[in-house]
C-alpha positions as a Markdown table, in Angstrom:
| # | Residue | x | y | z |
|---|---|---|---|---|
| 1 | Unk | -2.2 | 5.3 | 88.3 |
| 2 | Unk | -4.0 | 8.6 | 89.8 |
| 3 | Unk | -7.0 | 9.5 | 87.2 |
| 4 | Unk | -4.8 | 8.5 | 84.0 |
| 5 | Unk | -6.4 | 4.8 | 83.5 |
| 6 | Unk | -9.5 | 4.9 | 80.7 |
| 7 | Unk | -13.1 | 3.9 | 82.2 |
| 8 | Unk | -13.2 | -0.6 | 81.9 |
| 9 | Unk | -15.9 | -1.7 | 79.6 |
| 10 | Unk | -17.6 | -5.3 | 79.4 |
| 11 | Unk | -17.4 | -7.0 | 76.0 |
| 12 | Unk | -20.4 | -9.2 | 74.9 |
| 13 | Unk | -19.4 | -11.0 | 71.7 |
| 14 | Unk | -22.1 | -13.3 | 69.7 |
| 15 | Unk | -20.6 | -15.7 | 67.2 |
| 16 | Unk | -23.8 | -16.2 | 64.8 |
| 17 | Unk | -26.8 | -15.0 | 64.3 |
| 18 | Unk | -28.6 | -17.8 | 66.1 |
| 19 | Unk | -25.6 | -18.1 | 69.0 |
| 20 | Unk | -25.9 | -16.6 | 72.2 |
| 21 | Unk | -24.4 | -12.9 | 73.1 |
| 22 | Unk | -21.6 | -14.1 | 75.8 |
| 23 | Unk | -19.5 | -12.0 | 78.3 |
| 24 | Unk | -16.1 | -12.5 | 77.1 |
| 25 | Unk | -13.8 | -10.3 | 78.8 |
| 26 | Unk | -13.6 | -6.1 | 79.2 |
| 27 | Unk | -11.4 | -3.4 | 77.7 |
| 28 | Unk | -9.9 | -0.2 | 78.5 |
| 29 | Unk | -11.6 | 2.8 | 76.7 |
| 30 | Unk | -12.3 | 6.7 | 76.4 |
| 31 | Unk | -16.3 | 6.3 | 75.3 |
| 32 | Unk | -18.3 | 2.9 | 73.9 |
| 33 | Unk | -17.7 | 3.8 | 70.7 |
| 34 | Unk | -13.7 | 3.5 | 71.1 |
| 35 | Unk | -14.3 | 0.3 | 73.7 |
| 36 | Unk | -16.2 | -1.3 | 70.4 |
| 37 | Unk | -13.3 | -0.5 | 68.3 |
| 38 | Unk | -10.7 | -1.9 | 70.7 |
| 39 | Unk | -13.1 | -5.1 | 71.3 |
| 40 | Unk | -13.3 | -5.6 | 67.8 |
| 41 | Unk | -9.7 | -5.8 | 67.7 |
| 42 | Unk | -9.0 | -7.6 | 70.7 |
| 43 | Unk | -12.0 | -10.1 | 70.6 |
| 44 | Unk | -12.7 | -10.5 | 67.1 |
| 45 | Unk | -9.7 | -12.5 | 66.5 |
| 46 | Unk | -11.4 | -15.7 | 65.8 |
| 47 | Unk | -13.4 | -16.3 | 62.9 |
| 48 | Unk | -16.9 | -15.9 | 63.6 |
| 49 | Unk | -18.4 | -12.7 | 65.1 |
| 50 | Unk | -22.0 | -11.3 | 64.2 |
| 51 | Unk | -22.5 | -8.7 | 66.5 |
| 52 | Unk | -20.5 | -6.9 | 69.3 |
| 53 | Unk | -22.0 | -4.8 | 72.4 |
| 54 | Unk | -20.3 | -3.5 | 75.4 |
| 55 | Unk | -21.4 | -1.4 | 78.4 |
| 56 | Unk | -19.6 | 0.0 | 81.4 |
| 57 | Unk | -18.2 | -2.3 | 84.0 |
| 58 | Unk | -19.4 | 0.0 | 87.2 |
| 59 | Unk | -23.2 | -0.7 | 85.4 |
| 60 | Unk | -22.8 | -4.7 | 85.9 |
| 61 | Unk | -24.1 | -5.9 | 89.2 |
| 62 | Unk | -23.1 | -9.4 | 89.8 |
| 63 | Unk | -23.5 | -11.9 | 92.5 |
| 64 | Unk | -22.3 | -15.4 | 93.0 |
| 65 | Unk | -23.9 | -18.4 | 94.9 |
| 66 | Unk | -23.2 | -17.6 | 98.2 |
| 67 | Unk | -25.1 | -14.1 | 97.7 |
| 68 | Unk | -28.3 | -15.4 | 96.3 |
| 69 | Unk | -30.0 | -16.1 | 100.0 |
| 70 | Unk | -29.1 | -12.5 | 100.1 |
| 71 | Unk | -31.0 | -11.1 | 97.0 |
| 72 | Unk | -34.0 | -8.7 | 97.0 |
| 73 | Unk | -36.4 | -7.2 | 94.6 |
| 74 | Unk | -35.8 | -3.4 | 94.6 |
| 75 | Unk | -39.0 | -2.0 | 95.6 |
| 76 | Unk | -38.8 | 1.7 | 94.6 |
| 77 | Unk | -38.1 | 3.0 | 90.9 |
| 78 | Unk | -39.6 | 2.5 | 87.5 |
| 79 | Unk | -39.4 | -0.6 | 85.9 |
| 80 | Unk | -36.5 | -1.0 | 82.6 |
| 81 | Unk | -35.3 | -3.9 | 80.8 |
| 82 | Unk | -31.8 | -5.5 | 82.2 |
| 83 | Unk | -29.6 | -7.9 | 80.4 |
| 84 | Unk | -28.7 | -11.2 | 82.7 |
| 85 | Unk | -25.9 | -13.3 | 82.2 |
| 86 | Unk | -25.2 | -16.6 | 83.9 |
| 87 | Unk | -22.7 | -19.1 | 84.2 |
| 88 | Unk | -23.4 | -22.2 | 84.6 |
| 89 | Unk | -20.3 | -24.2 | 85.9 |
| 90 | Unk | -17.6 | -23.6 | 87.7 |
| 91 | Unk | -15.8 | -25.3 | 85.3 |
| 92 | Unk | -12.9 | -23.1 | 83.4 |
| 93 | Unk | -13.9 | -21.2 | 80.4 |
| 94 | Unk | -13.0 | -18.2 | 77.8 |
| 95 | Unk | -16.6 | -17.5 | 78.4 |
| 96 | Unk | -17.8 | -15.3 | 81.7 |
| 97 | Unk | -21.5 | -16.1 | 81.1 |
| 98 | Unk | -24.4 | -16.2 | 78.7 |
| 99 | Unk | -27.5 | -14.3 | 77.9 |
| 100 | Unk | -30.4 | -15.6 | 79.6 |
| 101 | Unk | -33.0 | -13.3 | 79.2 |
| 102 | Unk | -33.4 | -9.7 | 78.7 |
| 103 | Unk | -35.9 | -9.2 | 82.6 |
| 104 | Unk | -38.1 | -6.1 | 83.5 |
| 105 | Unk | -37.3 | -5.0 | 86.9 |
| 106 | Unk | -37.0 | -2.1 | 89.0 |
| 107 | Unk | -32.8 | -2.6 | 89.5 |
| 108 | Unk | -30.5 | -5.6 | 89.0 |
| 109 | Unk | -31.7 | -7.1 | 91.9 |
| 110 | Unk | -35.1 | -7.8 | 91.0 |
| 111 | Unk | -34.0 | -9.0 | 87.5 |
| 112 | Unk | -31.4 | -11.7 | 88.7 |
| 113 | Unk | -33.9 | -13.0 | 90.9 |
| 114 | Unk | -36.2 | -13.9 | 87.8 |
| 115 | Unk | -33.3 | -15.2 | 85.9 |
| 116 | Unk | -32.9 | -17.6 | 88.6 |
| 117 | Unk | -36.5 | -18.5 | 88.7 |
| 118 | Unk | -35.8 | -20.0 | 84.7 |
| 119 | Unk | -32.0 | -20.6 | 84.7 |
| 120 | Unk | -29.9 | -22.2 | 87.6 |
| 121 | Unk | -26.1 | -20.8 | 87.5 |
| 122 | Unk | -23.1 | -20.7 | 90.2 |
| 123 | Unk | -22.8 | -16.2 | 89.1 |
| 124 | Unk | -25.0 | -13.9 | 87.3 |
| 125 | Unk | -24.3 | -10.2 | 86.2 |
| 126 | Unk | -27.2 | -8.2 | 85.4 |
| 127 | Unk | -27.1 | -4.6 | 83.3 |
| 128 | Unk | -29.3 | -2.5 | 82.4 |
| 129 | Unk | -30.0 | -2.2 | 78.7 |
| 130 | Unk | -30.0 | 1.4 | 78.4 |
| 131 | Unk | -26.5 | 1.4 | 78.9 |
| 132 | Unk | -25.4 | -1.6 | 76.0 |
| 133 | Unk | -23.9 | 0.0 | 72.8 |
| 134 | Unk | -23.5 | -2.1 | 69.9 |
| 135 | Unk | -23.1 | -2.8 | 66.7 |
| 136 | Unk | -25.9 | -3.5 | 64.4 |
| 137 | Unk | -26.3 | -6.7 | 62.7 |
| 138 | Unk | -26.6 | -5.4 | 58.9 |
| 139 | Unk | -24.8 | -7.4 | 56.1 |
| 140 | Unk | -22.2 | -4.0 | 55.7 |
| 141 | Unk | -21.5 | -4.0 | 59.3 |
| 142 | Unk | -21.1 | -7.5 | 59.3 |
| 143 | Unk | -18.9 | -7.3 | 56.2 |
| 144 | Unk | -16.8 | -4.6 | 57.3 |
| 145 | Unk | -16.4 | -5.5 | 60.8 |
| 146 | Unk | -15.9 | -9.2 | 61.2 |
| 147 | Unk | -15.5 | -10.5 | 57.5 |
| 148 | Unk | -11.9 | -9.7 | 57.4 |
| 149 | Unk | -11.0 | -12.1 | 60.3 |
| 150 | Unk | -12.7 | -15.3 | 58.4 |
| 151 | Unk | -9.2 | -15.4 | 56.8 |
| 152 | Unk | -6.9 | -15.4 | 59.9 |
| 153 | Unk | -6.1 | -18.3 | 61.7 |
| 154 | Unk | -6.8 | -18.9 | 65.0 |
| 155 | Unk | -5.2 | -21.0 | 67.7 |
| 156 | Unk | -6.2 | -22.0 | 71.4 |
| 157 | Unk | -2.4 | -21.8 | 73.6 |
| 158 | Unk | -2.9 | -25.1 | 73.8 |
| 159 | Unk | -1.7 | -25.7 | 70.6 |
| 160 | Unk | 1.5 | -24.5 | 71.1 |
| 161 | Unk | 2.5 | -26.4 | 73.6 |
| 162 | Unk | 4.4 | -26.0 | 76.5 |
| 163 | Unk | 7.8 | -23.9 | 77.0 |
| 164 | Unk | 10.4 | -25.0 | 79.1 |
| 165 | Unk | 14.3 | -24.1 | 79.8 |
| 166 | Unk | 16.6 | -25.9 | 77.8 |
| 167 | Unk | 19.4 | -28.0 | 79.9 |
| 168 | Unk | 23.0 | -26.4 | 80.0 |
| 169 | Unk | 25.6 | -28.7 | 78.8 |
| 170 | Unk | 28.8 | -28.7 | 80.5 |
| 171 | Unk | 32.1 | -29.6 | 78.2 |
């Protein structure tokens, strides 16, 4: 698709107020305030959700194990706050990675590199805050925004089981 496909935002969910934000996917979207509307209705499926942020894909730097002998502090440029994620295992998850730690540092770089100093991890995306939109955790956004999904019913695929042809029977 030449130039027709909307700019790919990350979705950071968190479930509670005391939960971790988590990276749980990305979405398709014109501006952050139509890739929160478009999370909301893609991610906020399940039951719990107290707050929902998302931030342009091309602003995540990420790096997995094999890279971190490769990482270096960015010497030049002002100092700014980055979110870093982590994940932890390789084992399968609905989950990309976690919020470790909001880091000063002078690019993505520099910030992964003190995640790892308090957090081991096999992959780490860092962001820098400035570009997060979110909602805000106030009792009428909560209310508005996430209340009505207490009362759907969610299901893993699992549940379902599995599909499979039925056998032709031959008179």
């Amino acid at each position: 698709m030449w130039g027709t496909e909307w700019p790919r935002y990350e979705v950071i969910k968190q479930d509670t107020e005391k939960s971790v934000p988590q990276m749980v996917g990305s979405v398709h979207a014109t501006d952050p305030e139509h890739a929160l509307l478009v999370a909301r209705h893609v991610f906020v499926r399940r039951p719990s959700a107290y707050a929902l942020f998302v931030a342009p894909a091309e602003a995540f730097f990420h790096v997995s194990q094999e890279g971190f002998k490769d990482l270096k502090a960015e010497e030049e440029g002002q100092e700014e706050p980055y979110w870093v994620f982590a994940k932890r295992s390789h084992r399968r998850s609905m989950v990309y990675g976690d919020l470790v730690g909001r880091f000063l540092a002078k690019g993505p770089q520099g910030a992964v590199l003190e995640a790892l100093l308090q957090t081991p991890g096999v992959a780490f995306w860092a962001v820098p805050e400035r570009v997060v939109v979110g909602t805000e955790p106030t009792q009428e956004v909560i209310e508005s925004w996430f209340a009505p999904a207490k009362d759907k019913t969610y299901r893993l695929q699992s549940y379902y089981g599995l599909v499979t042809a039925k056998e032709e029977r031959h008179a």
